[in-house]
Backbone as ProteinMPNN parsed JSONL, in Angstrom:
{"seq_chain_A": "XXXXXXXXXXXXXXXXXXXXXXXXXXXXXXXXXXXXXXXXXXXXXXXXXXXXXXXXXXXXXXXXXXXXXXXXXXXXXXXXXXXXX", "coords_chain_A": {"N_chain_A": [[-0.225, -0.027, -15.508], [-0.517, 2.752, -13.67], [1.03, 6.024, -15.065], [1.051, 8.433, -13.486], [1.438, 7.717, -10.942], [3.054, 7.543, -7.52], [4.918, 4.872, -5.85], [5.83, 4.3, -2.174], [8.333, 3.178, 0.012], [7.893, 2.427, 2.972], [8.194, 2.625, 6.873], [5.952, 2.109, 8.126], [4.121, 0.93, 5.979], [3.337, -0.01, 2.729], [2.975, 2.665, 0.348], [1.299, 5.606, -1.368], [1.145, 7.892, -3.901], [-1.337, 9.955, -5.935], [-1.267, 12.43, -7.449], [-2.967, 13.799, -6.588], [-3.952, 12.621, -3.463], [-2.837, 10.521, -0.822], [-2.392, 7.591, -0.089], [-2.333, 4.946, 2.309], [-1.235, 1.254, 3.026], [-1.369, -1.268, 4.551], [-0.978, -4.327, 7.094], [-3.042, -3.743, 10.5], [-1.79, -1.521, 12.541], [-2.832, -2.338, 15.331], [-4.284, -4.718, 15.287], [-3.466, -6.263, 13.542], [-5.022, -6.927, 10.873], [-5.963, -6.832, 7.699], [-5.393, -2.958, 6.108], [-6.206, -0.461, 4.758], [-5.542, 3.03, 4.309], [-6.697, 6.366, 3.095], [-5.923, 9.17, 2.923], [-7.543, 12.329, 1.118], [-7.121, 15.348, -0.984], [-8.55, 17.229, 0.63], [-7.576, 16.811, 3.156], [-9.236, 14.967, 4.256], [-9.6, 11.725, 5.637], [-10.158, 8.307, 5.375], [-11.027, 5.127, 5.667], [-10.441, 2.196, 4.006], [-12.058, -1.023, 2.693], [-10.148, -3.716, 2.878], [-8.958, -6.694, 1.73], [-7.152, -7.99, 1.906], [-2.811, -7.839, 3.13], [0.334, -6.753, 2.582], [3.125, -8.681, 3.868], [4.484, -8.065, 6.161], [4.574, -4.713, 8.204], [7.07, -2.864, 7.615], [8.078, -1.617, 4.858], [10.455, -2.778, 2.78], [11.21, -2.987, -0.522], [9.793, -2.435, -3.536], [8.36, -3.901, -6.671], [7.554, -3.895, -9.982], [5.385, -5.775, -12.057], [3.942, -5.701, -14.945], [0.656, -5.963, -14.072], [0.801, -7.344, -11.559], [2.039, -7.035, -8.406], [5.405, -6.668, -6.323], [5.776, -7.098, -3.343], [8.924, -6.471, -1.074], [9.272, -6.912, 2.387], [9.863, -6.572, 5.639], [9.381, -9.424, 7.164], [9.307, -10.855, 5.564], [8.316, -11.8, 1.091], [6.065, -10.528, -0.337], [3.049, -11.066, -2.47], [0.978, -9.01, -4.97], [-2.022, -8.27, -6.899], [-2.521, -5.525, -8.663], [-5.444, -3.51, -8.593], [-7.846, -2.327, -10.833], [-8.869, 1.367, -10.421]], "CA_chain_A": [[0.041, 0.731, -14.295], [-0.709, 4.308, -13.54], [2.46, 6.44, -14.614], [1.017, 9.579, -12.406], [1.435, 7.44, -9.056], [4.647, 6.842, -7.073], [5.085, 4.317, -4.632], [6.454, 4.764, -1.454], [8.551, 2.04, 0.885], [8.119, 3.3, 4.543], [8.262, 1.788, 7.864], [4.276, 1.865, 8.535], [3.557, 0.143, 5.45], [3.316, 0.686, 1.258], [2.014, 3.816, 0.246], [1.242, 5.767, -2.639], [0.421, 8.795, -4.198], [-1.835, 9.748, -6.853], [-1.186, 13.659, -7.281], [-3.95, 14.096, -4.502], [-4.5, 11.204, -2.85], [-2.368, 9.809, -0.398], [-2.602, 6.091, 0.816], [-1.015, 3.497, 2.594], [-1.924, -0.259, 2.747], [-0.411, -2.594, 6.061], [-1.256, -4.595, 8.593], [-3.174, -2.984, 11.101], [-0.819, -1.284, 13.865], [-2.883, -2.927, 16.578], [-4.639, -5.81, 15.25], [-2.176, -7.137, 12.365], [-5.518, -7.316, 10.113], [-5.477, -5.478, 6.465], [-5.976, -2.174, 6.405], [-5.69, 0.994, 3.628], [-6.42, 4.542, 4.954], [-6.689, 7.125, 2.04], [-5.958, 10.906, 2.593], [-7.447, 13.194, -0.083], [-6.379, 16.791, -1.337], [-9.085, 18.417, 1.085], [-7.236, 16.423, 4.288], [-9.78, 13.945, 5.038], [-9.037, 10.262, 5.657], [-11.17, 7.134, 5.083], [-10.847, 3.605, 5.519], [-10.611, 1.355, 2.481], [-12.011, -1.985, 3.285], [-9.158, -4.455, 1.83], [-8.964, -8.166, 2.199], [-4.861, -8.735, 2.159], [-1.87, -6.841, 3.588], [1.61, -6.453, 2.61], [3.146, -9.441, 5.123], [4.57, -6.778, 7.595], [4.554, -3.019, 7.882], [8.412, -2.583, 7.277], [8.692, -1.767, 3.866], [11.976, -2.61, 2.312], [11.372, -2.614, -1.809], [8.516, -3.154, -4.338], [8.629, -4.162, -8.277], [5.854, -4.254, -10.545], [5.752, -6.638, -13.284], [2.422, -5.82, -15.319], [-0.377, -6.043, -13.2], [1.793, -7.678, -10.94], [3.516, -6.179, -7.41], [5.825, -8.067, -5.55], [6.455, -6.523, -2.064], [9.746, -7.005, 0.589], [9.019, -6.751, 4.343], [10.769, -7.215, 7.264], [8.689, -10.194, 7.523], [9.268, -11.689, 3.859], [7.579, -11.184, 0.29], [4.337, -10.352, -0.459], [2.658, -10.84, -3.914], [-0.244, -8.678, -5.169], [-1.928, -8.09, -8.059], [-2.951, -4.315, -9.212], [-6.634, -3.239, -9.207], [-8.428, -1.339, -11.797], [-9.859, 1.994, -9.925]], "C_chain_A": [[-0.087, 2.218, -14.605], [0.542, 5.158, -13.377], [1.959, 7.732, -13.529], [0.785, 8.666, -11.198], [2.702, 6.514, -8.535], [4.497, 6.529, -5.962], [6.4, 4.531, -3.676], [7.073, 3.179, -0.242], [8.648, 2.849, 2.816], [7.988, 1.96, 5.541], [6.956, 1.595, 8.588], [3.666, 1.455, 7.243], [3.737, 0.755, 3.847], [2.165, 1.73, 1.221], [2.38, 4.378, -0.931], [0.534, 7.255, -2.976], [0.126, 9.431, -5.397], [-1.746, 11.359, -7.949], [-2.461, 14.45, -6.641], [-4.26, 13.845, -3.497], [-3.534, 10.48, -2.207], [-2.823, 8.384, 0.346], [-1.726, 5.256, 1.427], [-1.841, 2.485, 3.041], [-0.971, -1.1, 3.463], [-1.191, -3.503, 6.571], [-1.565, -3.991, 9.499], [-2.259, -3.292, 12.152], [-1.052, -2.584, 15.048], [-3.496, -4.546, 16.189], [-4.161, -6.718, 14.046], [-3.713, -7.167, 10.987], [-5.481, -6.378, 8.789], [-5.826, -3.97, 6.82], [-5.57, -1.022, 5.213], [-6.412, 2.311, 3.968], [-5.666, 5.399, 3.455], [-6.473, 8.578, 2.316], [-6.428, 11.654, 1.512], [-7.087, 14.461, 0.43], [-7.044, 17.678, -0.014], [-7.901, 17.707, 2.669], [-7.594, 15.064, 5.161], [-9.401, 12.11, 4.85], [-10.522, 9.396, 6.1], [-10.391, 6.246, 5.256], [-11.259, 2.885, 4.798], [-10.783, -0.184, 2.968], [-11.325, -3.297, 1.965], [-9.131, -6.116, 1.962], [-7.274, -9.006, 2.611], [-4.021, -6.814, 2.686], [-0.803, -7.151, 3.006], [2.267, -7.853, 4.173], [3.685, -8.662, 6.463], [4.297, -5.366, 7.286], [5.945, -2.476, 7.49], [8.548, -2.425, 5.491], [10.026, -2.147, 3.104], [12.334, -2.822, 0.55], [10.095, -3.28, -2.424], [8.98, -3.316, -5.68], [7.569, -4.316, -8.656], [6.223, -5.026, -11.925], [4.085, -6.59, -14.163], [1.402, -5.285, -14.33], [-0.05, -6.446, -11.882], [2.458, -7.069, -9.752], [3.985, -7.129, -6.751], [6.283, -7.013, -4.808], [7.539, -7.301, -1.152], [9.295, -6.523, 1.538], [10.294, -7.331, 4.449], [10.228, -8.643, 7.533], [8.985, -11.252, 5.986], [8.795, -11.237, 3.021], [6.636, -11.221, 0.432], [3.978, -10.212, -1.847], [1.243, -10.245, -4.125], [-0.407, -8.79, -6.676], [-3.073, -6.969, -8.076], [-4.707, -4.07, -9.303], [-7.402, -2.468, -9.969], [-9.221, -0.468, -10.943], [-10.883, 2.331, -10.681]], "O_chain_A": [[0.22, 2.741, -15.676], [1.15, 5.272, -12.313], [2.78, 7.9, -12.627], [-0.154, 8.964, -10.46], [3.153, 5.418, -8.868], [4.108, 7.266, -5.057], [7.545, 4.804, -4.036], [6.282, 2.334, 0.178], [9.422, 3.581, 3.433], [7.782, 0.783, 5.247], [6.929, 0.928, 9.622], [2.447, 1.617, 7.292], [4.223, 1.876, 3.703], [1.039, 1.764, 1.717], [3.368, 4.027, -1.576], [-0.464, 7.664, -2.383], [1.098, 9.612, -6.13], [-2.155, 11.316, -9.11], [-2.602, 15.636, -6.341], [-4.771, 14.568, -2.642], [-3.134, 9.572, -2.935], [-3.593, 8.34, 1.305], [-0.585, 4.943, 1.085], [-2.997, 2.692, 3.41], [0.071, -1.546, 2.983], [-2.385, -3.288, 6.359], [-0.605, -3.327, 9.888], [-1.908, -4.372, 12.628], [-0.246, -3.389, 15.516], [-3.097, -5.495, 16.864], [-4.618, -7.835, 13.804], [-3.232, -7.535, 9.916], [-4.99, -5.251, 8.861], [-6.533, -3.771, 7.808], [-4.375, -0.922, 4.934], [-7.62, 2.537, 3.894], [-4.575, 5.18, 2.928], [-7.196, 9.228, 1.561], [-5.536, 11.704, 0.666], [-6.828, 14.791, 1.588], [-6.41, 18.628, 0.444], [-7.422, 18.7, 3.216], [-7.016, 14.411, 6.029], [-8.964, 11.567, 3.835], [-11.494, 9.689, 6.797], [-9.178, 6.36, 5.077], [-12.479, 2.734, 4.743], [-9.843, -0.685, 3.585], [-11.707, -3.635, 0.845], [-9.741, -6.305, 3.015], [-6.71, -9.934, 3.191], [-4.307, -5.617, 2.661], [-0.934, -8.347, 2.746], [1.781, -7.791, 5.302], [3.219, -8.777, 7.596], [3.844, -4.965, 6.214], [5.845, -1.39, 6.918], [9.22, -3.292, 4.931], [10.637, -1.09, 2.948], [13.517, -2.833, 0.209], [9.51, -4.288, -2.028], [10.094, -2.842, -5.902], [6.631, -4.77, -8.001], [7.2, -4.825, -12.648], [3.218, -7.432, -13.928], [1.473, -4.139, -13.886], [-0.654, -5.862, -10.982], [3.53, -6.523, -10.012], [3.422, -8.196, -6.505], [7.002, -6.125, -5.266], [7.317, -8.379, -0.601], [8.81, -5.401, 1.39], [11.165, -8.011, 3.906], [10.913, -9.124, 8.436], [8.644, -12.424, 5.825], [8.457, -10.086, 3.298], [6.108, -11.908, 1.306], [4.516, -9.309, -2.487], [0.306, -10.819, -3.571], [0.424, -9.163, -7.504], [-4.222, -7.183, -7.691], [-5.209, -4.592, -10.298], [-7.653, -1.508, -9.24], [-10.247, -0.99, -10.507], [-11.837, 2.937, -10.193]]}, "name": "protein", "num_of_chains": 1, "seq": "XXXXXXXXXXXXXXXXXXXXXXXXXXXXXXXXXXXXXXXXXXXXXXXXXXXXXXXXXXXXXXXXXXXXXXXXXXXXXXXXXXXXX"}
């Protein structure tokens, strides 16, 4: 795991930041399907095309075990596993 990046539990979904690079990674708002929008340093935002979500947008705690994340929701857990950028 990357020690320069601290995750964030919010109520629109896990997010993260890289010391330029903000992201967050949900369920889309309107259509529940994945979704990761990226902010960089200059402002601009992109869409990261993802295949899984977090099971709701409610964050409520993450853990990393290795490679390993295990997300709470409002909705239940969610298990990922880490990708090499």
């Amino acid at each position: 795991m990357d020690a320069n990046r601290a995750w964030f539990c919010t109520d629109k979904g896990l997010a993260y930041y890289d010391g330029a690079n903000w992201a967050v990674y949900r369920p889309s708002l309107t259509t529940g399907k994945p979704e990761m929008f990226v902010r960089d340093a200059q402002g601009h935002v992109s869409n990261v095309n993802v295949l899984t979500a977090p099971a709701h947008n409610y964050i409520l705690g993450i853990d990393f075990q290795k490679s390993d994340i295990w997300v709470a929701t409002a909705k239940g857990l969610s298990h990922g596993i880490l990708q090499p950028r």
